[in-house]
C-alpha positions in Angstrom: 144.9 64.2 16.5 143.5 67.5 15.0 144.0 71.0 17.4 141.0 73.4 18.0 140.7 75.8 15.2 142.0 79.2 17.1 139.6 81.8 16.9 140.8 85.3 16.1 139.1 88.2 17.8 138.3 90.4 14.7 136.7 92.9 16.6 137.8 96.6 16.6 136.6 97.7 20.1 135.4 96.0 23.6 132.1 94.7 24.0 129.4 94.8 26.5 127.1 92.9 27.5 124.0 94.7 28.1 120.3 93.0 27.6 117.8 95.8 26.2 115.2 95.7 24.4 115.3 97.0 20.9 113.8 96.9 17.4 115.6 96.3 14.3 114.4 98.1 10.9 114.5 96.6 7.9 112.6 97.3 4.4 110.2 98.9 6.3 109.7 96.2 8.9 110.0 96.8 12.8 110.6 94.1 14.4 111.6 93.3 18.5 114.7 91.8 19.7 117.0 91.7 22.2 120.4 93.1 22.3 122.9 91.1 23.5 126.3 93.2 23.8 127.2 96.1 22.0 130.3 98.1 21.3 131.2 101.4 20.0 131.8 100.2 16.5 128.9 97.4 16.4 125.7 95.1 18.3 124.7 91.3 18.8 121.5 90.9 18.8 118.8 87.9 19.1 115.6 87.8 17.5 113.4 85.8 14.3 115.0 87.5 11.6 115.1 85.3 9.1 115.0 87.5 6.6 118.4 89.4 7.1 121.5 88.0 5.2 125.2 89.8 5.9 125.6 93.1 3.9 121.9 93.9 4.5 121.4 97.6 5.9 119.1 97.5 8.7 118.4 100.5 11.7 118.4 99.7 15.1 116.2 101.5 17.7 117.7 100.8 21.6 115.0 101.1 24.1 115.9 104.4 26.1 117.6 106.1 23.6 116.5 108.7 20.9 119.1 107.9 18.3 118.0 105.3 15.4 121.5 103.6 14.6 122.0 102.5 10.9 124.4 99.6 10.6 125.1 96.6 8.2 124.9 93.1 9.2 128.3 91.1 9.1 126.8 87.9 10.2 123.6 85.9 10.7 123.8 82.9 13.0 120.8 80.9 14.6 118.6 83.9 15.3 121.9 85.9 16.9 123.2 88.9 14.4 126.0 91.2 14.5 126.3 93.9 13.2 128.7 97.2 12.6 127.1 100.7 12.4 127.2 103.0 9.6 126.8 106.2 11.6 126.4 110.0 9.6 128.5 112.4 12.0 126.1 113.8 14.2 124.5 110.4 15.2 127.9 108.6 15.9 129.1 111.8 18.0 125.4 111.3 19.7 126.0 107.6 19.9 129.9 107.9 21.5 127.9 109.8 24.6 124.6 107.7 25.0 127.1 104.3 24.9 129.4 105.8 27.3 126.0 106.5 29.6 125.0 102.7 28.9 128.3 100.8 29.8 129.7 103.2 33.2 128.9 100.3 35.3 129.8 97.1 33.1 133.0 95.8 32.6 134.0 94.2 29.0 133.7 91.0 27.9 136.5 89.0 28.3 
């Protein structure tokens, strides 16, 4: 009998879950989703992107928040993406305060 491929948590910081409603950018596009979790270092999000492939650069607009967050997707599964952002200075030193704002109340995911 074959065992359970173990999955290996690759990711570099805890995530969040946190449903919002954002738009994802890409080639000129806007389009509305919904983020699923986020961490410092990256997002899920759900939405009809069929378009996006992994390595594609998109920008990411969280509803409440002023910052537009660059990032490039890492994977594309069934309408769910993940991706890890690309920040310039300024926006991930603006990003470290508005995510610490967004997750004061929620615990991490296990």
């Amino acid at each position: 009998m074959s065992e359970a491929p173990v999955r290996v948590n690759r990711r570099l910081e805890p995530r969040y879950v946190v449903y919002r409603d954002c738009a994802v950018v890409f080639r000129g596009t806007s389009t509305d989703v919904t983020l699923l979790n986020v961490s410092r270092s990256g997002i899920a999000i759900l939405g009809s992107l069929t378009a996006i492939s992994p390595g594609d650069r998109v920008e990411i607009m969280i509803e409440g928040f002023f910052l537009n967050l660059e990032a490039i997707v890492c994977n594309v599964n069934y309408g769910r993406i993940g991706a890890k952002f690309d920040l310039v200075p300024a926006i991930a030193a603006a990003w470290q305060d508005e995510f610490e704002k967004m997750i004061a109340a929620v615990s991490p995911m296990p």
